[in-house]
DSSP file (Angstrom, degrees, kcal/mol; ACC not computed):
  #  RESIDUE AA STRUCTURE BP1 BP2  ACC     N-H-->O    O-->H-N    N-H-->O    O-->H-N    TCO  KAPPA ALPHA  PHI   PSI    X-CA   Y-CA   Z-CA
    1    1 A X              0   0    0      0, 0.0     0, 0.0     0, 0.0     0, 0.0   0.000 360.0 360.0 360.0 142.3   63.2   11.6   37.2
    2    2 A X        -     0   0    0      1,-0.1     2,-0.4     3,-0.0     3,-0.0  -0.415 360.0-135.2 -69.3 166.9   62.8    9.1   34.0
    3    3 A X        -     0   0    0     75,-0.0    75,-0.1     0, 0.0    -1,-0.1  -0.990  31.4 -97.5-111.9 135.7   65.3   10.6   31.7
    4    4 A X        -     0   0    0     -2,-0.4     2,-0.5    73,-0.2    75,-0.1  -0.167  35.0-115.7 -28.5 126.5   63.5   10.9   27.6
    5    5 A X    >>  -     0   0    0      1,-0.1     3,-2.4    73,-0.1     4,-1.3  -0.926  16.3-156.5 -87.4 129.6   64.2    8.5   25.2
    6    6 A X  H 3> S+     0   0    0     -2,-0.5     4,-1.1     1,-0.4    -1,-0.1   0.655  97.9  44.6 -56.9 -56.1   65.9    9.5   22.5
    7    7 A X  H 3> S+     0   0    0      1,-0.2     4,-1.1     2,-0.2    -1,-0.4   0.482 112.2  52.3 -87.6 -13.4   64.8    7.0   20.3
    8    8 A X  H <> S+     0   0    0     -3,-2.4     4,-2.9     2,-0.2    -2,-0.2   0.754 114.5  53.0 -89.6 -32.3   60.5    7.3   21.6
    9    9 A X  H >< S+     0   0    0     -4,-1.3     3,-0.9     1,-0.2    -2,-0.2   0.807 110.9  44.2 -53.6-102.9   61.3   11.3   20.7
   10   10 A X  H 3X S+     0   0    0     -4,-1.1     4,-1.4     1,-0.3    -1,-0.2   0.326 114.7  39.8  42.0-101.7   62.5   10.3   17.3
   11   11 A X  H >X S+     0   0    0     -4,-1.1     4,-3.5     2,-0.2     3,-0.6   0.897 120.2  56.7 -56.1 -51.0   59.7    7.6   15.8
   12   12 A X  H <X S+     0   0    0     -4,-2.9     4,-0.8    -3,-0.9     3,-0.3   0.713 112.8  42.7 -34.9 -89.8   56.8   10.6   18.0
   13   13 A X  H 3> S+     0   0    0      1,-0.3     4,-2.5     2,-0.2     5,-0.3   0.666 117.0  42.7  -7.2 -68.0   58.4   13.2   15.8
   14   14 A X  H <X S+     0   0    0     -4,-1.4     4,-0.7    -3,-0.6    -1,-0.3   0.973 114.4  56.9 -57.4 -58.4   58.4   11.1   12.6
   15   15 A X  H  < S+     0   0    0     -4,-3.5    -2,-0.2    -3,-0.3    -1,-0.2   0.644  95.1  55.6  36.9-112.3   55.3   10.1   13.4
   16   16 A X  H >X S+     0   0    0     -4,-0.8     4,-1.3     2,-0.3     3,-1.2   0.843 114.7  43.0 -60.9 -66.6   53.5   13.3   13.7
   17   17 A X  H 3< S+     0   0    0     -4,-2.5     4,-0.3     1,-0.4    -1,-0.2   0.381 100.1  61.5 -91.4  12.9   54.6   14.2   10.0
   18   18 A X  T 3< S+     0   0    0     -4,-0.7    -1,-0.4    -5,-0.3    -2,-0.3   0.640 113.9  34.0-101.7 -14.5   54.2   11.8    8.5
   19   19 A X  T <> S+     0   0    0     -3,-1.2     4,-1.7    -5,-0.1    -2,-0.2   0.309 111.6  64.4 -66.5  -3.7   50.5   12.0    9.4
   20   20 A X  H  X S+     0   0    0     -4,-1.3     4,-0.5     2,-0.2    -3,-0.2   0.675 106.2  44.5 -78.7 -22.8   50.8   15.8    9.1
   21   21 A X  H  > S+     0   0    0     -4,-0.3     4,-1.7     2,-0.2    -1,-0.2   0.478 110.0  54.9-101.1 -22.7   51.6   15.0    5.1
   22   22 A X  H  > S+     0   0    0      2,-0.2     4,-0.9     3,-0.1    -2,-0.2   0.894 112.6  43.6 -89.6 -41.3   48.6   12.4    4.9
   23   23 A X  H  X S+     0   0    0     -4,-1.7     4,-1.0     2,-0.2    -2,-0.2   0.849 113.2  52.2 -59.8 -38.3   46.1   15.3    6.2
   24   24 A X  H >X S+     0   0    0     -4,-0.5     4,-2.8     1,-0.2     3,-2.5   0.996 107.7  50.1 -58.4 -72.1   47.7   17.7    4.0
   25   25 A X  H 3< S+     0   0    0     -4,-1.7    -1,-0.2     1,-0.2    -2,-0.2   0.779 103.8  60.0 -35.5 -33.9   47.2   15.4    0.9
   26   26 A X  H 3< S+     0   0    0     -4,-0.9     4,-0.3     1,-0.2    -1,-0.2   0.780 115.3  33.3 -69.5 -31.0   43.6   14.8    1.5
   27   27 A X  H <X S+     0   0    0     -3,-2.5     4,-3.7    -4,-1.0     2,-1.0   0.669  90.8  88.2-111.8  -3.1   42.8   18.3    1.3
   28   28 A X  T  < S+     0   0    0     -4,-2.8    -1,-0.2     2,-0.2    -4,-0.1  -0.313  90.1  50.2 -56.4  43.6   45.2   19.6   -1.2
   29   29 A X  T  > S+     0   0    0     -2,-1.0     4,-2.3    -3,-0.2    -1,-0.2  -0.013 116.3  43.7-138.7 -40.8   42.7   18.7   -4.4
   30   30 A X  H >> S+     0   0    0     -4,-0.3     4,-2.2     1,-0.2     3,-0.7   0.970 117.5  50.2 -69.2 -56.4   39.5   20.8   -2.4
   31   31 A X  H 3X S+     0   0    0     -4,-3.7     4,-2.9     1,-0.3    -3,-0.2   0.859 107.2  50.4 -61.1 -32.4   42.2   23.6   -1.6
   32   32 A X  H 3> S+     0   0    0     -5,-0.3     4,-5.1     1,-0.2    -1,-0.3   0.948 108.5  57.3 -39.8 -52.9   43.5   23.9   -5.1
   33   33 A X  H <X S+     0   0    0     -4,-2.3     4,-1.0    -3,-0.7    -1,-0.2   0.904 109.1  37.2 -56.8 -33.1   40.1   24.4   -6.2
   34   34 A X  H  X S+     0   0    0     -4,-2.2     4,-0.6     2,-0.2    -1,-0.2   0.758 118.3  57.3 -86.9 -17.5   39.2   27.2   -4.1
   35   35 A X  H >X S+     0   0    0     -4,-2.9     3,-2.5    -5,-0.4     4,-2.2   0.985 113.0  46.9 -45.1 -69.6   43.2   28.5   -4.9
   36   36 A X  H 3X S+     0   0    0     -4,-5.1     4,-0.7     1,-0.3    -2,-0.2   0.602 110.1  40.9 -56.8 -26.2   42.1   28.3   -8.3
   37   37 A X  H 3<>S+     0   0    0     -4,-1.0     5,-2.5    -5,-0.2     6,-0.6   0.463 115.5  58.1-109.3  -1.7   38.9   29.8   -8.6
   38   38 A X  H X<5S+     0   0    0     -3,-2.5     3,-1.2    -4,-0.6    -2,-0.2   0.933 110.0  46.7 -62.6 -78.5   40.5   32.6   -6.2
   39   39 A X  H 3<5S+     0   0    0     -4,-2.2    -2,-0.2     1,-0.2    -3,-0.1   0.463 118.4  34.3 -26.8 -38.5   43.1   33.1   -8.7
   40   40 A X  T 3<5S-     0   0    0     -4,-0.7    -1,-0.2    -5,-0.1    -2,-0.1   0.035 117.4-102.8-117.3  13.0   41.1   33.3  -11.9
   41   41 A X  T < 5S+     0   0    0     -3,-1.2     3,-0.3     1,-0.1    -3,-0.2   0.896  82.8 121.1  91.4  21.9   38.1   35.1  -10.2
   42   42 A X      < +     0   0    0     -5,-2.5    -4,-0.2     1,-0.2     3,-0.1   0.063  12.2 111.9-133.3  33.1   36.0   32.8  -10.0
   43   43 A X  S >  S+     0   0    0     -6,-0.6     3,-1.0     1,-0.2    -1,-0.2   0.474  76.7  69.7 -41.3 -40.5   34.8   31.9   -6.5
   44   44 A X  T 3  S+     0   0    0     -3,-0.3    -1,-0.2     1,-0.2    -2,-0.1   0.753  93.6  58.6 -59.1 -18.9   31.3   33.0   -7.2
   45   45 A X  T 3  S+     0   0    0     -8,-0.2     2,-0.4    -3,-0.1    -1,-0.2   0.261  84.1 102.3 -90.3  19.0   30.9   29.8   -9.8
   46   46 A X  S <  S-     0   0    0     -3,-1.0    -3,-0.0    65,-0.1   -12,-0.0  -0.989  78.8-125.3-110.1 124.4   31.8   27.2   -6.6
   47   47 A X     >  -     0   0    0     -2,-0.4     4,-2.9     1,-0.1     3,-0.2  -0.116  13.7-105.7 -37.4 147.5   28.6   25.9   -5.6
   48   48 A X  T  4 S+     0   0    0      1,-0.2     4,-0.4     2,-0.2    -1,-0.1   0.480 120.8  48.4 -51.3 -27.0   27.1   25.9   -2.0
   49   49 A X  T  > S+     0   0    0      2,-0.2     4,-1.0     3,-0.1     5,-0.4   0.879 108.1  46.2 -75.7 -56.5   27.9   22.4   -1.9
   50   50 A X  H >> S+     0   0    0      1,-0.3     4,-2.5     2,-0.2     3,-1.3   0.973 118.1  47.6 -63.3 -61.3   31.3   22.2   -3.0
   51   51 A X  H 3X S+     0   0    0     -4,-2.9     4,-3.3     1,-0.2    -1,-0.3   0.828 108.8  48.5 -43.1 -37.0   32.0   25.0   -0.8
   52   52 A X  H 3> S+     0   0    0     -4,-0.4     4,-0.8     1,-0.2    -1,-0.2   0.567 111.1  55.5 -90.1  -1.8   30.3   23.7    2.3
   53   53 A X  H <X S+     0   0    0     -3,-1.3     4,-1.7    -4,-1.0     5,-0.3   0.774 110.4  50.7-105.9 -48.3   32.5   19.9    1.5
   54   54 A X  H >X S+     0   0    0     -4,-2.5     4,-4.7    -5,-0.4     3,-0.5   0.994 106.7  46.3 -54.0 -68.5   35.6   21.9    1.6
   55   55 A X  H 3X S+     0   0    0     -4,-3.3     4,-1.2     1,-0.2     5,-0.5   0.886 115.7  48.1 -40.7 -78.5   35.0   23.6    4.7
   56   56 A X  H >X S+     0   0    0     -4,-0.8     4,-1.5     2,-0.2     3,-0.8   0.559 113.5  49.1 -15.7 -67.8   33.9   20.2    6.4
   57   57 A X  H <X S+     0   0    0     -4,-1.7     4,-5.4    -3,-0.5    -1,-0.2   0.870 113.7  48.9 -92.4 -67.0   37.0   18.7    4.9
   58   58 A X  H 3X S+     0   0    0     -4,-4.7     4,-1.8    -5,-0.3    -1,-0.3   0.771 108.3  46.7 -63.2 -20.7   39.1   21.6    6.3
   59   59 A X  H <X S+     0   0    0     -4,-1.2     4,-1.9    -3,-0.8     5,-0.3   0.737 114.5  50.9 -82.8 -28.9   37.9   21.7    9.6
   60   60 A X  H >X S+     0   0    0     -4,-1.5     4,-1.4    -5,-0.5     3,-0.9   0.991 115.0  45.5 -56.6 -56.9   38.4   17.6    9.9
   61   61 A X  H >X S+     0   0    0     -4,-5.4     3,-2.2     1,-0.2     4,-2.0   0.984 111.3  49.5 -58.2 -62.3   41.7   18.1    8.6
   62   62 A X  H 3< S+     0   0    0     -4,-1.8     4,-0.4     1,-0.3    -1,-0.2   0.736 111.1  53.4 -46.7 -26.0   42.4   21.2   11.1
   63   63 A X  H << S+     0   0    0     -4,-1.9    -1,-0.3    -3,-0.9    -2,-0.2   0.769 104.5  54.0 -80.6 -21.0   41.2   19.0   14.1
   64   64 A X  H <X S+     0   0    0     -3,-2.2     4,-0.7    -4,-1.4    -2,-0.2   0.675 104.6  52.5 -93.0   0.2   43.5   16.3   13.2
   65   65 A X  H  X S+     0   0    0     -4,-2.0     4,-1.7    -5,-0.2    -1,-0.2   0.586 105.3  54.4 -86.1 -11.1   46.4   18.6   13.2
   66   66 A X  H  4 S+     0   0    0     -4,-0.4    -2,-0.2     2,-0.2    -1,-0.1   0.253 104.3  57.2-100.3  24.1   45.4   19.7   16.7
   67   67 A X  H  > S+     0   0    0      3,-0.1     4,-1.6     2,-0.1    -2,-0.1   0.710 115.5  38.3 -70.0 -59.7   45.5   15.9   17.6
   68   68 A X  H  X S+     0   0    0     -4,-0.7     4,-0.9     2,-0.2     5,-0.3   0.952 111.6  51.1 -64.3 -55.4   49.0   16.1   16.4
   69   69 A X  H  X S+     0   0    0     -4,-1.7     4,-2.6     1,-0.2    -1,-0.2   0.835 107.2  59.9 -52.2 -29.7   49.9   19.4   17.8
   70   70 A X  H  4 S+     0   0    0      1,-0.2    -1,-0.2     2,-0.2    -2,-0.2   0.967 111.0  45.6 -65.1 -35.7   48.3   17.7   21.3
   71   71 A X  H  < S+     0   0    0     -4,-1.6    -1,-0.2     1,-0.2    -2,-0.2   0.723 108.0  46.9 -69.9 -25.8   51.1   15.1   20.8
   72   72 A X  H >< S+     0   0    0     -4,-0.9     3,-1.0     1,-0.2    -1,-0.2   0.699 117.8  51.9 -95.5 -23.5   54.3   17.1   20.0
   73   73 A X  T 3< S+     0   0    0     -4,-2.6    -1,-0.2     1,-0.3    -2,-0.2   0.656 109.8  45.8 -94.0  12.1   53.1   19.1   23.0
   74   74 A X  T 3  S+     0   0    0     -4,-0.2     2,-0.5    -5,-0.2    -1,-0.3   0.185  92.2 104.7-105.1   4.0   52.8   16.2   25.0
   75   75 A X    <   -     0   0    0     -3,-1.0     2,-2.5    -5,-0.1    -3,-0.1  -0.644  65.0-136.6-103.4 119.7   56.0   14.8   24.0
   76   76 A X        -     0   0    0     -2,-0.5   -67,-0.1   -71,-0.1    -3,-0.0  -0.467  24.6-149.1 -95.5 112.1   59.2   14.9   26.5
   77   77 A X        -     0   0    0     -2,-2.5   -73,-0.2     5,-0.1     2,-0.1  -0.424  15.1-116.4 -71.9 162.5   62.5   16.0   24.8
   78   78 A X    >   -     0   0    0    -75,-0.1     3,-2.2   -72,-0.1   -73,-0.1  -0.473  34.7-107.5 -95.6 165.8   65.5   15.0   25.6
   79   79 A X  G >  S+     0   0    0      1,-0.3     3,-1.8     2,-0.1     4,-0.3   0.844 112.5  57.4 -48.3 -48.4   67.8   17.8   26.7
   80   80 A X  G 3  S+     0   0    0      1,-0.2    -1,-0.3     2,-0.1     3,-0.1   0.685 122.9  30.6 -72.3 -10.3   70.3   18.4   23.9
   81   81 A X  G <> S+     0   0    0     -3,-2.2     4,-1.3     1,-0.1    -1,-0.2   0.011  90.1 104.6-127.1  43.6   66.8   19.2   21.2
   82   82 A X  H <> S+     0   0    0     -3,-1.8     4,-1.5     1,-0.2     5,-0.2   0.870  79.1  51.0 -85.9 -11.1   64.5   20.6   24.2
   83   83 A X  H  > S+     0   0    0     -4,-0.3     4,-1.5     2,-0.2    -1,-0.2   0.826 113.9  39.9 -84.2 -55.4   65.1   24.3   22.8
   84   84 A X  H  > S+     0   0    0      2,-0.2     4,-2.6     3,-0.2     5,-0.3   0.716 116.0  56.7 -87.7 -27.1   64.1   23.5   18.6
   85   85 A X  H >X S+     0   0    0     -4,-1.3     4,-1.8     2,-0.2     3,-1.6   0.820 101.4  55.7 -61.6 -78.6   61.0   21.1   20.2
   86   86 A X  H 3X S+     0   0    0     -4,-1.5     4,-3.4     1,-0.3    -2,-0.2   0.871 116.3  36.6 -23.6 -67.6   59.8   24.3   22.1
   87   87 A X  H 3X S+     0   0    0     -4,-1.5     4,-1.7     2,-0.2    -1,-0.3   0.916 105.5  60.1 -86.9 -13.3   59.7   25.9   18.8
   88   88 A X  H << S+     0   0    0     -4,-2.6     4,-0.4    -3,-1.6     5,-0.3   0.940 107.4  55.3 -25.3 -58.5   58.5   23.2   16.7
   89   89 A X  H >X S+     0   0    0     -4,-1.8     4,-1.9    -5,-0.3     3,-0.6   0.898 106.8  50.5 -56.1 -31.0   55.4   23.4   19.3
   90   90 A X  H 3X S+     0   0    0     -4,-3.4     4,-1.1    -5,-0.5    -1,-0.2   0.925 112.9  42.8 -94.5  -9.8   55.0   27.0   18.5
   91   91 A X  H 3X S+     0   0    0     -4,-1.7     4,-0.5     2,-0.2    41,-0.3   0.349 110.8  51.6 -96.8  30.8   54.9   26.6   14.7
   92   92 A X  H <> S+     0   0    0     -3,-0.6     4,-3.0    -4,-0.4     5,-0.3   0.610 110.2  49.8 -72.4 -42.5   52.9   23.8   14.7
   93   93 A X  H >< S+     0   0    0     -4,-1.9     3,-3.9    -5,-0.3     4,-0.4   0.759 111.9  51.6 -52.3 -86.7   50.5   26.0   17.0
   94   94 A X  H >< S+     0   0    0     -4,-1.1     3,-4.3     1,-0.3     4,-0.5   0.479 107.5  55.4  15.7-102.1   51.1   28.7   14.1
   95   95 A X  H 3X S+     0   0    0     -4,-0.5     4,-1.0     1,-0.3    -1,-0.3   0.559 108.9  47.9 -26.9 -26.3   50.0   25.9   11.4
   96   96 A X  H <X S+     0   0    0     -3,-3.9     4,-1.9    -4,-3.0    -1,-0.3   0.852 104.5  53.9-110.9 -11.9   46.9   25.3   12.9
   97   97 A X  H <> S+     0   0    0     -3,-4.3     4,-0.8    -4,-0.4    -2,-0.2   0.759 105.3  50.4 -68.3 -19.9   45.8   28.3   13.4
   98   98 A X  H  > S+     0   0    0     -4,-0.5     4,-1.3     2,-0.2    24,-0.1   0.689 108.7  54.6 -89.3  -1.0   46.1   29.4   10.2
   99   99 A X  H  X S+     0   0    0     -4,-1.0     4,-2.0    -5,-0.2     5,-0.3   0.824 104.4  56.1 -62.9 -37.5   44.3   26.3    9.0
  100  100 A X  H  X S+     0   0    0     -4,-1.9     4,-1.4     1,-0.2    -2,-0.2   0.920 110.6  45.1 -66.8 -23.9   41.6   27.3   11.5
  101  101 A X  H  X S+     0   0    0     -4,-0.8     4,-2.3     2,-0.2    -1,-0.2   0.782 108.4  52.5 -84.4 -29.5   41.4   30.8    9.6
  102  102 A X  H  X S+     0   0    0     -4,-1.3     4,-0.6     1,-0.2    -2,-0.2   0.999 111.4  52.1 -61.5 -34.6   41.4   29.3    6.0
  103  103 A X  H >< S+     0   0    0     -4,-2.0     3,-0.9     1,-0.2    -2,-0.2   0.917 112.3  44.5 -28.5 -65.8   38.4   27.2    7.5
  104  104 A X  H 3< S+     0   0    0     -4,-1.4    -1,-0.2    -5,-0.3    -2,-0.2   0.840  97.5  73.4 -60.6 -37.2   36.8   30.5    8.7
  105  105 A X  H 3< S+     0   0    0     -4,-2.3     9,-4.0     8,-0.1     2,-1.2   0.598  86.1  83.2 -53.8 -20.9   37.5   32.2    5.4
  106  106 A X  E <<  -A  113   0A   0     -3,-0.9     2,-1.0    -4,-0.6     7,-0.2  -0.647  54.0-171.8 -89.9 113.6   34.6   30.0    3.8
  107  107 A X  E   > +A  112   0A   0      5,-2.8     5,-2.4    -2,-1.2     4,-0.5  -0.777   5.3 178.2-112.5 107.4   31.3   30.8    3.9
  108  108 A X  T > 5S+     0   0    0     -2,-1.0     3,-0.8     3,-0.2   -56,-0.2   0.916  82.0  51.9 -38.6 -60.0   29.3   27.8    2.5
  109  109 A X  T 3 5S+     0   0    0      1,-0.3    -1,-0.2    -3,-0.2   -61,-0.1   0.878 119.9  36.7 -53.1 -50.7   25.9   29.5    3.2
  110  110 A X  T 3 5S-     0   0    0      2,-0.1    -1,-0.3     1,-0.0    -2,-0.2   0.459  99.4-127.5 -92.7  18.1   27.0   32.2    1.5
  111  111 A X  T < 5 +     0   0    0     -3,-0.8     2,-0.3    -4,-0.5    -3,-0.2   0.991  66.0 108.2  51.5  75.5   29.1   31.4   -1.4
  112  112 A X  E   < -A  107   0A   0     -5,-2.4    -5,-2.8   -64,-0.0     2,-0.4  -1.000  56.6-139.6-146.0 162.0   31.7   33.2   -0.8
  113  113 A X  E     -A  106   0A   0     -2,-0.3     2,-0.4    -7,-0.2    -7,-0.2  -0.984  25.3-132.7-119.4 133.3   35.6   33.5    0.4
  114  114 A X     >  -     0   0    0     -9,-4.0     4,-0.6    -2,-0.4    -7,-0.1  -0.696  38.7-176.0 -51.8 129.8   37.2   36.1    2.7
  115  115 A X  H >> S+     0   0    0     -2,-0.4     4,-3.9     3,-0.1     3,-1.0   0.768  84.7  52.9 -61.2 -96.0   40.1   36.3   -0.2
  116  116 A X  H >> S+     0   0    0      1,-0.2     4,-1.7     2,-0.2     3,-1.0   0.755 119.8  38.8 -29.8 -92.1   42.2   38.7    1.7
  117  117 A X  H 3> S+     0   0    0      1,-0.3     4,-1.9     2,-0.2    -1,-0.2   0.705 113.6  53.3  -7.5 -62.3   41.9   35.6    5.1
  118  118 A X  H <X S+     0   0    0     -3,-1.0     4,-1.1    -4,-0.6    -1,-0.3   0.912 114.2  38.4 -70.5 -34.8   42.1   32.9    2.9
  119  119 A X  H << S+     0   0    0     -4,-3.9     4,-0.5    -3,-1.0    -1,-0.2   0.925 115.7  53.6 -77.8 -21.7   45.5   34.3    1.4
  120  120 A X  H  X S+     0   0    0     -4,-1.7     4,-1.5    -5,-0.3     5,-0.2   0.677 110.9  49.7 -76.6 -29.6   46.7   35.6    5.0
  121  121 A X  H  X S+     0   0    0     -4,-1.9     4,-1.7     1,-0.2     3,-0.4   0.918 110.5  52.5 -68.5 -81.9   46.0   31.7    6.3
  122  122 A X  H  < S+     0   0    0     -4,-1.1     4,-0.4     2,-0.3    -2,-0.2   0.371 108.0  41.1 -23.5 -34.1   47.9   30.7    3.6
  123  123 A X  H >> S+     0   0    0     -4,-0.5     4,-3.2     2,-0.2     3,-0.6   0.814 117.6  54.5 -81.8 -59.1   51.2   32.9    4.1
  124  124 A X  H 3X S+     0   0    0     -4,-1.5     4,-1.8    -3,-0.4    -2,-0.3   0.975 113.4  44.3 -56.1 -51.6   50.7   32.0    8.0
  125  125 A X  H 3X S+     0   0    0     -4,-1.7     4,-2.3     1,-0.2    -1,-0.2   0.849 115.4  44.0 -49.9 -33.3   50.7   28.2    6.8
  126  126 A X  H <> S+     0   0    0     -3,-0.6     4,-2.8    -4,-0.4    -1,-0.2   0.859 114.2  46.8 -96.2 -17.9   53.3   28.4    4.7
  127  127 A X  H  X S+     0   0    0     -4,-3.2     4,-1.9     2,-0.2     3,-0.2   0.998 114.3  50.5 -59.2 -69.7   55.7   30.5    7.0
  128  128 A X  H  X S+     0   0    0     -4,-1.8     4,-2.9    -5,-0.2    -2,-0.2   0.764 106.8  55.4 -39.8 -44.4   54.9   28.1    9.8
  129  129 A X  H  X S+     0   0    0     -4,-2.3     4,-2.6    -5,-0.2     5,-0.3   0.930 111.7  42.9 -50.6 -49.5   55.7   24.8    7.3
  130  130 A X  H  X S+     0   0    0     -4,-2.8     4,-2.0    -3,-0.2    -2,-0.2   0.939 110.9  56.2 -76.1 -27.6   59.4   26.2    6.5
  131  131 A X  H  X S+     0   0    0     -4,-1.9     4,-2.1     2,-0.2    -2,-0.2   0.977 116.9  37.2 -17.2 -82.3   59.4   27.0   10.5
  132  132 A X  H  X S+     0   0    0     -4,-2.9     4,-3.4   -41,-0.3    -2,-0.2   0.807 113.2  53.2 -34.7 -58.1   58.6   22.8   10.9
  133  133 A X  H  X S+     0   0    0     -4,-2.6     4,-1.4     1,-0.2    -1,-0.3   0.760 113.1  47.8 -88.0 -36.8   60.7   21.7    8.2
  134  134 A X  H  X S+     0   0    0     -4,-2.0     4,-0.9    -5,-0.3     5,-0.3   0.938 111.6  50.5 -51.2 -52.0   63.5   23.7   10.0
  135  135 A X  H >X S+     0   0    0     -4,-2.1     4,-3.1     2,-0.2     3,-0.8   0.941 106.9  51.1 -46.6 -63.9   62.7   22.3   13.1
  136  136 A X  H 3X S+     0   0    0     -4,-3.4     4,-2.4     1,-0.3     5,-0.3   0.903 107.8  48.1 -54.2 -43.3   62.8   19.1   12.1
  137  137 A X  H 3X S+     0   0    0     -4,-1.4     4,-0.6     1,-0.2    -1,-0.3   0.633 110.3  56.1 -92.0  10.1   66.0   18.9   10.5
  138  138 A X  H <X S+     0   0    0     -4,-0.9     4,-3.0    -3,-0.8     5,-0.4   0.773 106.3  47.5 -26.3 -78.7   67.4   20.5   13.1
  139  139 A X  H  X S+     0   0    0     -4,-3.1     4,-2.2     1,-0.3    -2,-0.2   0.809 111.5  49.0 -35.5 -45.2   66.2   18.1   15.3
  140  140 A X  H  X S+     0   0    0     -4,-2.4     4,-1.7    -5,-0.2     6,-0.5   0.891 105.8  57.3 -84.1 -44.6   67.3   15.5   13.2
  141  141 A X  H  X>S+     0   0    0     -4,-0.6     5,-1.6    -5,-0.3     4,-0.9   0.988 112.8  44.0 -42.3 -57.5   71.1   17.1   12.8
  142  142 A X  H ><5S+     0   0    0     -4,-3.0     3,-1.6     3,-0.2    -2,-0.2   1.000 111.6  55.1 -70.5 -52.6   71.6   17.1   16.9
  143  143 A X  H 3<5S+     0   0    0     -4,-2.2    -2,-0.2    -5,-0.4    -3,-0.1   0.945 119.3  29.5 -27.8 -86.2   70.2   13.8   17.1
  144  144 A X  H 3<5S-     0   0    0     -4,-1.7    -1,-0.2     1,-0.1    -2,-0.2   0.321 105.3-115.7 -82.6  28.6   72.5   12.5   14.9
  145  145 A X  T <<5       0   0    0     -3,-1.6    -3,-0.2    -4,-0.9    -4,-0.1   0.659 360.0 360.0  71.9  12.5   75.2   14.4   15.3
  146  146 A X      <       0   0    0     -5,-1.6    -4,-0.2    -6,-0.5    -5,-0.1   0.347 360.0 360.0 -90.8 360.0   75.0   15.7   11.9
C-alpha cells in the first residue's frame, strides 16, 4: 500500500481554499445585497432579475464548492492528520449545504426570500467556516509540528 504524501496532502488542501475564497469573493457583492435589503426590509424592491442573477450565481458558486468538497473527499491523508481531514470533510459537506439552502431561499419568480432559510444558511455557513478554518490550522500545526 502507497503510503500519502505529505507534501501532495498539503499544496490539495491549500489548493481547495484558496479556490474556496475565489468562489466566495465572486458572490460576496450579490450576497450583501440580498443581506442588505433583508436587513433594512427591503427585499420586495430587488427586482426579478437581480434576484434570478443571484440565485444563478449562487448555485454556480455552490456547485463549485461541491467540486472542491469532491476533492478533499477524494484526497488520501496521511496518518498523523487522517482524524481533522475526516472532519474537515464533514464541514465542508456542512458548507455546502447551507449554500445549497441560501440558493433555495430565493425565489426569483416570485420575488421573494425565505428570510428565516436564508439567515439559517447563513449561521450553518458560518459555523461550518470556523469548523474549516479550525481544521485547517490544525492540520497545518501537526504537519508542521507546530
Amino acid at each position: 500500500m502507497k503510503k500519502p504524501n505529505l507534501g501532495f496532502y498539503i499544496q490539495k488542501i491549500n489548493d481547495v481554499v484558496t479556490a474556496s475564497e475565489t468562489v466566495g469573493e465572486e458572490m460576496n457583492p450579490s450576497y450583501e445585497t440580498v443581506r442588505t435589503a433583508i436587513d433594512t426590509d427591503k427585499v420586495s424592491e430587488l427586482s426579478t432579475e437581480e434576484l434570478t442573477k443571484t440565485k444563478d450565481l449562487f448555485l454556480s458558486g455552490t456547485d463549485k464548492y461541491r467540486e472542491l468538497l469532491a476533492q478533499i473527499n477524494g484526497l488520501k491523508a496521511p496518518a498523523k492528520v487522517m482524524g481533522i481531514h475526516k472532519k474537515l470533510e464533514k464541514a465542508f459537506t456542512e458548507y455546502v449545504e447551507g449554500c445549497q439552502e441560501m440558493v433555495d431561499s430565493i425565489d426569483a419568480d416570485n420575488k421573494t426570500v425565505n428570510v428565516e432559510m436564508f439567515n439559517a444558511s447563513e449561521s450553518k455557513q458560518d459555523e461550518a467556516t470556523d469548523t474549516i478554518s479550525f481544521c485547517i490550522q490544525r492540520v497545518t500545526q501537526l504537519v508542521l509540528g507546530k
